[in-house]
Each structure stands twice: as structure tokens, then as C-alpha cells.
N, C-alpha and C positions, 0 to 999 in steps of 0.2 A: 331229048324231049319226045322224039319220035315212038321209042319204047316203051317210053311211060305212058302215053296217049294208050298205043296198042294196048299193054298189059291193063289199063285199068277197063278199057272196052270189054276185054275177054272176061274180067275179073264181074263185070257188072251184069254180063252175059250168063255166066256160071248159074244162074237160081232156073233159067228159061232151061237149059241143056237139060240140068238134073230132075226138072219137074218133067220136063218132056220125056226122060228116057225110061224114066219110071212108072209114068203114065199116074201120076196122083197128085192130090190138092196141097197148092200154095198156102202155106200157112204164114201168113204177115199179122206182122205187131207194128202196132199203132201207139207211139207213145209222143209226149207234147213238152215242147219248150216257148210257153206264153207268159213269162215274166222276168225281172232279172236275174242275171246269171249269177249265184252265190252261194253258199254250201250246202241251202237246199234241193237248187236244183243239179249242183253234185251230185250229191248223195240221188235222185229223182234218177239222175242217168244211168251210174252204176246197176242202181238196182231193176232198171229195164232192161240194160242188157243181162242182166243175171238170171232174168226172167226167160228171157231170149235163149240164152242156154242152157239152160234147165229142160224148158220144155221145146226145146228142138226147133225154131221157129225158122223159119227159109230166108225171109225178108223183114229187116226193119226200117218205118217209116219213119220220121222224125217231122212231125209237124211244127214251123217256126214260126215265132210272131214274138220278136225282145227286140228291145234297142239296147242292148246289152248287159254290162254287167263286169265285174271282177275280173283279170287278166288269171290270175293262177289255177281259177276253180272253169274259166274256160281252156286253158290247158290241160288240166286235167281229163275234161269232157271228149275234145279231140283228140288227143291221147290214147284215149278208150277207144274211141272209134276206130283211130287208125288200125289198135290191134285187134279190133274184132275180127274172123274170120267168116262172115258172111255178111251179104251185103245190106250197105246203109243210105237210106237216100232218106235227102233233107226236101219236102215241102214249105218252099217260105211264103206261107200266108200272111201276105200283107211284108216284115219288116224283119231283115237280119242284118243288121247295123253292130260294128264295135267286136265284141267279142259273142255274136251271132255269127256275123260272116266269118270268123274262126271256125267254128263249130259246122258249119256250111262246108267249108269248102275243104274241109275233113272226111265228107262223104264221098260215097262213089260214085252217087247224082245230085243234082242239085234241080230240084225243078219250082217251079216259081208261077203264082199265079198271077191275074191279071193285076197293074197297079203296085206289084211289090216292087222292092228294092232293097241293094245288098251293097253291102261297103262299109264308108264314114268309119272305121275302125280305130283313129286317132286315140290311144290311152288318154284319159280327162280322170277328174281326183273327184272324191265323194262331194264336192262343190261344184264339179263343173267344169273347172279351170282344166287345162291342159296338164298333163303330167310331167316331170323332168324327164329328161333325153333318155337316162339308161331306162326307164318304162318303155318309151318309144322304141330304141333300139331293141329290146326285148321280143317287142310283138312285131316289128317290123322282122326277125331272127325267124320267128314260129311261122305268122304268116306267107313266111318266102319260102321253108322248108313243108308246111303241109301243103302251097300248090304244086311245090314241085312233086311230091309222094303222089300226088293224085293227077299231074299229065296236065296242072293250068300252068297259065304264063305268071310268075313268081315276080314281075316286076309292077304287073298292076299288081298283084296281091300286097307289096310293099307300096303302094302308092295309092292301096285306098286304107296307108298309117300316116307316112309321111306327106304334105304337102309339097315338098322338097323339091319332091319328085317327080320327075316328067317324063310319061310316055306319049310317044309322036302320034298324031289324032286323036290321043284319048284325054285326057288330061294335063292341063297346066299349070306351073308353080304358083301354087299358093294355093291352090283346094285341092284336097283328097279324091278318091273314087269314090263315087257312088252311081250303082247303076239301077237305072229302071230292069223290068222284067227282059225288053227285047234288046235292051245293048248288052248285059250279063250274056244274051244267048249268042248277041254278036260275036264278043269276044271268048267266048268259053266258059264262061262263068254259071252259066244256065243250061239243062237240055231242051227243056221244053218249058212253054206257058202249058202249066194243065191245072185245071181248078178243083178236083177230086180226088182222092185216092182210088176212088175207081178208074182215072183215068191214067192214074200213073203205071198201074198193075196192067191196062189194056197198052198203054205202051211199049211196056216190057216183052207183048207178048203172052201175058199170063192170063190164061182165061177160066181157069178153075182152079178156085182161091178161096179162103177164109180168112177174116179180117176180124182180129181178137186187140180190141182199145186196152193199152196197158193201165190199170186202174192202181192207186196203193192200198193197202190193205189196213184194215182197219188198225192196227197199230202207228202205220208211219200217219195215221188222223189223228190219233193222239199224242203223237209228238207233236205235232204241226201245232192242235187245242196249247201245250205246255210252252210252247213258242212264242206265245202272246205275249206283248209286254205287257198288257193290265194281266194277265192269269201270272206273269212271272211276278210282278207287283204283289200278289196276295199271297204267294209262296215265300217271298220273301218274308211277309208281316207274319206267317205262319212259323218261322223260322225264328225270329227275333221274339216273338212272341212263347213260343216253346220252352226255349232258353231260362223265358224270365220269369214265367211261371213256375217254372222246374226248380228255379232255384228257391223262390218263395215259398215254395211246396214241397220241398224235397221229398220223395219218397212214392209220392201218387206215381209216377211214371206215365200217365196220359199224357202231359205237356211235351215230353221230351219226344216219345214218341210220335206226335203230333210232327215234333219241328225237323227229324231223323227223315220221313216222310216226304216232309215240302221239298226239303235240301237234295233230296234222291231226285224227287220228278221236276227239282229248278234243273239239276246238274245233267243229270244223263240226257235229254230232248238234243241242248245244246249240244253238247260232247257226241254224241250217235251223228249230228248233222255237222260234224265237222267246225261249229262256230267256237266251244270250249276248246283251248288248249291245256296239256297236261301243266303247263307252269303255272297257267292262270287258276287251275283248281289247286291246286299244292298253294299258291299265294295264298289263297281264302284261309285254307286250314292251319298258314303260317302265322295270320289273320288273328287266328281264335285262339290260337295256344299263347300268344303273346296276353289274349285279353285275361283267360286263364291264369297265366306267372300273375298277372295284376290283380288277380280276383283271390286266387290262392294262397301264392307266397309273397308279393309285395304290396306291402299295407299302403292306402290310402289311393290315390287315380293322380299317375305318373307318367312318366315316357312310355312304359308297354302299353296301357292301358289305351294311348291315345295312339301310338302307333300300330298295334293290332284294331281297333278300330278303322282307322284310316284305311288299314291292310286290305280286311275285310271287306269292306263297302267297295272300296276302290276294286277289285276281282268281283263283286258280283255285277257291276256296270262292265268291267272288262272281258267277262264270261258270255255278255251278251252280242258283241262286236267280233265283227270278221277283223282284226286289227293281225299284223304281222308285227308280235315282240313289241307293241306297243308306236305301233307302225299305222297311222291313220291316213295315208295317202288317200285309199283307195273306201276308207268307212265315209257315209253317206250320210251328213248332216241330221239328214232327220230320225237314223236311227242312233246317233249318237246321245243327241236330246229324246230320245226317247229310252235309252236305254236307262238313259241317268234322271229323267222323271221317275223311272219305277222304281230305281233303288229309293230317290230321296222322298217320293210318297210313302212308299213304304214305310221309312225311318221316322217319318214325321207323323203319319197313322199310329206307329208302337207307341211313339211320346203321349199322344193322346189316349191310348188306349189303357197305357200307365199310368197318364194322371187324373182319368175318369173311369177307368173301367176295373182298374184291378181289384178293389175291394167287392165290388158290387158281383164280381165275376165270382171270388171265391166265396163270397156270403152264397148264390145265386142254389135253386134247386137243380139245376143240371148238373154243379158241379159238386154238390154234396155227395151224388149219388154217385160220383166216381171216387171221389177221396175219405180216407178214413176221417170221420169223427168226433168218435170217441176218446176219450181219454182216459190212460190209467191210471187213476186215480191211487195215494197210497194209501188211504182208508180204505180200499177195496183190496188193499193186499197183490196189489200189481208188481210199486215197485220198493223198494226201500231204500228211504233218503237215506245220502249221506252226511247231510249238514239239516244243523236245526233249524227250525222255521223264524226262529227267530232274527234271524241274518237279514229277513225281507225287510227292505228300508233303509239300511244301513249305507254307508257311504265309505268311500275307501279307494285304490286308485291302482290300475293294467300294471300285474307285474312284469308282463309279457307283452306281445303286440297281440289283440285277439283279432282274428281272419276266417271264423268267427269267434272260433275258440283256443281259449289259450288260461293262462293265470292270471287271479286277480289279486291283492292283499291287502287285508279288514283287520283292522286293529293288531299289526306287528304279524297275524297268519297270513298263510297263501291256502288260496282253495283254487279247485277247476270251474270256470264258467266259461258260458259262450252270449254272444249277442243275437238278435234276433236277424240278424244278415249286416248291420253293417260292419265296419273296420274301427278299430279301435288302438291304436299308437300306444307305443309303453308307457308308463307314467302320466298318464291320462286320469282324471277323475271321470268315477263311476259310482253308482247307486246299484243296489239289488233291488230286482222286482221279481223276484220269482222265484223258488227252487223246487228244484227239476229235479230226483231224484240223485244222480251222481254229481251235478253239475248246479254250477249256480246263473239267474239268470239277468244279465246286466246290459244297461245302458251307461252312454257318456253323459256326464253331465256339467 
């Protein structure tokens, strides 16, 4: 215990030696942990320290204010810390509670201003409720090995998880640790009350400094913007919508493009911030190809058709959930019903939007002026029928299954027709309305 006191002292010392021997300015990074801990502020940590090494930085701060958050993705955090190779000191403004004081007491100081406190780290489920025991033993595992790495006493660190547990003077079975600012500094857990970063750097010693606030850059803002469940809400409708127009439209290419687009800025935000997993997007698209077999090769709306739906939808509510394999311990109520608002507004906006908007959208002058037309006409010498006009009207029944297109046969022949998008079963009655150059054009009747 005695060594690891020592080394972390030297360790935390290392930035005052180096700036002093060199005679030049402290460059400290200022970066903030003030909401829950979950794969975006993962991702938020990562890319500060990255930041940190890149441009050569002496000291990083870490301003704290969470009552926690996620147990894996504060593993991770501390994790990093541990291996950073310059030092990291935690400001906890105001509250590092759960898996704050994780991330806390990862650093190589911990300093704490007036009125804060650190602890209550008990693993609780996206309800609240306390978690089962292997959670517990889990972070009671992390928390006892990162105070030992850093020279604290490793048996409060396990006893502000377990209520269990009892250290003599400090705490008694049946509540955890938590400490205000000056019993943390009692026991170790604190160095100093200081309410400034100006005041941390004059502790250290450090008297010619620059202080550079770690900000994201304009990209990780537009991840954040595509994050929203009402903006993932209208990516979705933009997606379903795509699809459906595309199909009705075949050929224009705007629609699909359109819904290629939404699908790109729903999927990657997610996935960059660690909330997509690679299974839950392979679902989706396992999703589409079943609805695909049902749209293409299996006539009429069967078991793909309902279970690539299901597929579907099901992965884009799951794409938005920190979920472990379909693992909601630790997913938080209210992003759950919000994740599954967006998908199901969404689905129920397309329904509306199909059974009021579609015609009116493709009659509409916006859309004329993206899609062809005109028509070639076979008096203009366009195209040359293959069947006589006289076929129009006649009635006759699917030799084939048409999906859209397939054979029909009109008194003892078969000719080629297609439908205007629905499905048609073999031996079906059918009427001609139309011919189309090579093809005839029919409904069921």
C-alpha cells in the first residue's frame, strides 16, 4: 500500500518537475463529464484524450458533475484513464456518485469542491431497482482494483457498492459510502476542497499555464443533432417512405435515394457512438430481404413478409438502445419508450401519409418536375405493340403467379402482362386495361 501511495505521489508530481526543468508553459486540457455515463460520453472521453495526445497536452482535468450511469461504458472511461501516460485529475463539482466515483478514483487526484460528494456506487437497473449480485460483484471487482492502482484504501472503495460491508468508523451494514468533500479528504479519497481550476494548477505548483476547454467539433454536433429521437423519428418516415414511392415510381430514382440517405444518417450517429451493434444492423437488413423474398418471389403477404417486418422495426428500436444482446438491465425506461415512440410514429405517419398523401404527392408540381412524364406513345413511333388493341377489355385468367409480371391466358393463348404493383396468384381472374407495348396490362377481377 505503502508503494503505491509513494509511486502515485511521484507520478502526480512528474508534470511540476518537467515544466520546471524546462522552464515552459503548462498546457492543460479541460474537458467535462456533466451527464450520464453511456456511449456518448464514451465516445466524449476517448476523443479528449486523443486530443490530449495529439497536441501534446501536460495535464488533463476532468470536471465531474453525474450521478452516474452504465457500468461497461464507465469501465471503459477508467480503463483509459488508467492507461493514459500523463496525468489526470478529476474536479468533482458538486456529484460523482455510481459510476462517477469509478471514473474518480481512476485519476491521479481527485479534488472536490465545497458541498460535493462521492460514492453511492451500488449497480441499480434502467428502473432504479438494484441490480442482481454478479453486477454487484462486478463493480465491487473494478472498484477495489482501480483504488488499489491508485494508492486508495480498496475496502471503502468496495463499500461505497456493497452495503455489506463494514469499515470500522466509517461506515455500517446496510448503507454504502458516501462521502461529503471533507471526510473523502479524511480518508483518502480527496486531495484538496478547491473550487477553480485555477486553483488546482496553483496547488500543483504550476504557475505558468494555459488552459485550452476541450470543445467537439463540429461533426461529433451533428451526430449528437441525428441522435434525437424525434430527428431519428423523421429518418425513419424518410426511409419507409423512399421505399414506397420507389416502388410506385419505379425508375425516377429520387425516392430511393432519398430513403439510402435517411438510412445512412439513422445508422452511422448510432454506430460512431457506440449505441448500434454490428448484429442489430445485419437484423435490420435481414429485416428487408425477407420483405423483399415476399415482395418479389412469394406471392401474396405471408410469413416473410410479416416476419421481415417485424424484423425490421424490431432493430430500428433496438439500434437505438445501449441493450447488451438484447440485454435491458441497465436500458433506462425512458429511453426505451422513446425509442419505440419513434419507430411507431413513424410507421403510423407512413400509413397516413399512404393513405392521404400518395396520390396527391405524385400528381403535386414538385414531383412532376423530378419524374418523367411523358409517354411513348405508339403513334409517335416510340414503341411497337406486340398485341392488338383490341385485347383491351377482355377478360381471361393468371397463367402464372404475376409479382408483378408473369403470364396471362385470353381465350385458349397466353400472352406477357404485368399488374400495376399488386400480386396476382395463378388462376386468378383478370381483365385487360391496357396495352403496353410488349406487354399486357391487367388487373384481378
Amino acid at each position: 500500500m505503502k508503494s503505491n501511495i509513494l509511486k502515485v505521489l511521484l507520478f502526480s508530481l512528474l508534470p511540476l518537475f518537467f515544466i520546471t526543468a524546462n522552464d515552459k508553459e503548462a498546457k492543460v486540457l479541460v474537458g467535462e463529464i456533466k451527464s450520464n455515463i453511456d456511449p456518448r460520453t464514451n465516445r466524449y472521453s476517448k476523443l479528449l484524450l486523443d486530443e490530449a495526445s495529439e497536441k501534446d497536452f501536460d495535464i488533463i482535468i476532468i470536471e465531474m458533475d453525474t450521478y452516474g450511469g452504465a457500468v461497461n461504458d464507465a469501465d471503459d472511461i477508467r480503463t483509459r484513464i488508467l492507461d493514459f501516460d500523463k496525468p489526470i485529475y478529476v474536479w468533482i463539482n458538486k456529484d460523482a456518485a455510481s459510476a462517477g466515483a469509478l471514473i474518480s478514483i481512476a485519476s491521479d487526484s481527485i479534488y472536490m469542491s465545497s458541498g460535493a460528494s462521492i460514492g453511492a456506487a451500488t449497480v441499480v437497473t434502467g428502473d432504479g431497482t438494484q441490480a442482481p449480485d454478479k453486477y454487484q460483484s462486478y463493480m465491487r471487482s473494478i472498484m477495489r482494483s482501480t483504488a488499489e492502482a491508485k494508492g486508495r484504501d480498496p475496502k471503502i472503495a468496495e463499500a461505497m457498492v456493497d452495503e455489506d460491508i463494514e469499515v470500522d468508523s466509517i461506515s455500517t451494514e446496510g448503507k454504502v459510502i458516501t462521502f461529503s468533500t471533507k471526510e473523502a479528504i479524511k480518508f483518502g479519497f480527496c486531495d484538496a476542497e478547491l473550487n477553480s481550476i485555477e486553483e488546482i494548477l496553483e496547488r500543483q505548483g504550476i504557475k505558468t499555464y494555459s488552459i485550452t476547454k476541450y470543445e467537439l467539433d463540429s461533426t461529433e454536433d451533428i451526430i449528437s443533432f441525428f441522435l434525437n429521437p424525434v430527428v431519428s423519428s423523421v429518418l425513419i418516415l424518410l426511409i419507409l417512405g423512399g421505399l414506397y414511392f420507389e416502388m410506385q415510381t419505379p425508375g425516377v430514382g429520387f425516392p430511393i435515394i432519398a430513403s439510402i440517405s435517411a438510412l445512412v444518417l439513422y445508422l452511422v450517429p448510432y454506430y460512431l457512438t457506440g449505441v448500434a451493434e454490428n448484429w442489430e444492423i445485419l437484423l435490420f437488413f435481414i429485416g428487408i430481404i425477407f420483405i423483399a423474398l415476399e415482395v418479389f418471389v412469394i406471392p401474396g403477404f405471408g410469413i416473410f413478409g410479416i416476419t421481415g417486418l417485424f424484423t425490421s422495426l424490431s432493430s430500428l428500436i433496438l439500434i437505438m438502445l445501449n441493450n447488451d444482446m438484447l440485454d435491458f438491465t441497465f436500458v433506462l425506461s425512458n429511453d426505451l419508450i422513446a425509442s419505440s415512440l419513434s419507430v411507431f410514429i413513424s410507421v403510423f405517419s407512413f400509413g397516413l401519409l399512404v393513405l392521404f398523401g400518395g396520390i396527391k404527392l405524385t400528381n403535386s408540381e414538385t414531383f412532376k418536375k423530378i419524374a418523367l412524364e411523358e409517354t411513348q406513345e405508339t403513334d409517335k413511333g416510340f414503341i411497337s405493340q406486340k398485341y392488338p388493341d383490341d385485347l383491351v377489355g377482355m377478360k381471361g385468367k393468371s397463367f402464372s403467379v404475376l409479382r408483378p409480371s408473369g403470364k396471362v391466358i385470353i381465350q385458349e393463348k397466353i400472352y406477357d402482362a404485368s399488374t400495376s404493383g399488386e400480386f396476382i396468384e395463378k388462376n386468378k381472374n383478370i381483365a385487360v386495361i391496357s396495352n403496353q407495348g410488349s406487354s399486357l396490362k391487367v388487373k384481378k377481377v
